[in-house]
N, C-alpha and C positions, 0 to 999 in steps of 0.2 A: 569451483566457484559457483554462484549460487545468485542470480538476480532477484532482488526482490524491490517490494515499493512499500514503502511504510508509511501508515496513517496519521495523519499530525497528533494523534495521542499518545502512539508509540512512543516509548522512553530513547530519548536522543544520545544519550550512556550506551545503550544496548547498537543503537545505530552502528557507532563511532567503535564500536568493538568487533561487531560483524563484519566492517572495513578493516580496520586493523587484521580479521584473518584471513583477509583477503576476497568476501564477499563484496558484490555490486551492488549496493544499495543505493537507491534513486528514496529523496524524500519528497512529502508532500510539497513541503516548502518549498523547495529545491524546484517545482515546478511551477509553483507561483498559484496553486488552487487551494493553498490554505485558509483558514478563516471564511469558506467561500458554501460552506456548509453544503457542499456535494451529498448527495443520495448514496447510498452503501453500493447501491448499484453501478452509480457513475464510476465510484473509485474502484470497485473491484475489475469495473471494465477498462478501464484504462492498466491495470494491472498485469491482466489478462492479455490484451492486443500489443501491447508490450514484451508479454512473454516474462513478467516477474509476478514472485509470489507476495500476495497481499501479508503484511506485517500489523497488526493491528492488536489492542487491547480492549476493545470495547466487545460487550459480550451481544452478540446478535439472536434473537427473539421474532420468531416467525419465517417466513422463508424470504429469500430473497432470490429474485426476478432474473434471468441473465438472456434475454432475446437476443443478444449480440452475438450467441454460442452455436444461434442454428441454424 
């Protein structure tokens, strides 16, 4: 099994099947920080401190920050 946390763009199909094989998947929504337009940073860090792997479909462009790592 497999914890991850999926970004409110992620396909909620693919969610609900990850479950079904028995993966832990935590969604955005599910945490109440949807629509809340989080920094890529904020979400991957919550991800992270959580110990799940970020699930996302948006294509990322430039680098991204993670001070919380060091």
């Amino acid at each position: 099994m497999v914890k991850m946390y999926s970004n409110e763009n992620f396909p909620l199909p693919v969610v609900e099947e990850l479950r079904r094989l028995g993966h832990d998947v935590l969604t955005i929504q599910e945490t109440g920080k949807a629509g809340q337009a989080e920094r890529d940073e904020v979400v991957l860090e919550y991800a992270v401190v959580d110990d799940r792997a970020l699930l996302t479909s948006e294509k990322v462009s430039g680098t991204v920050s993670m001070p919380f790592l060091t």
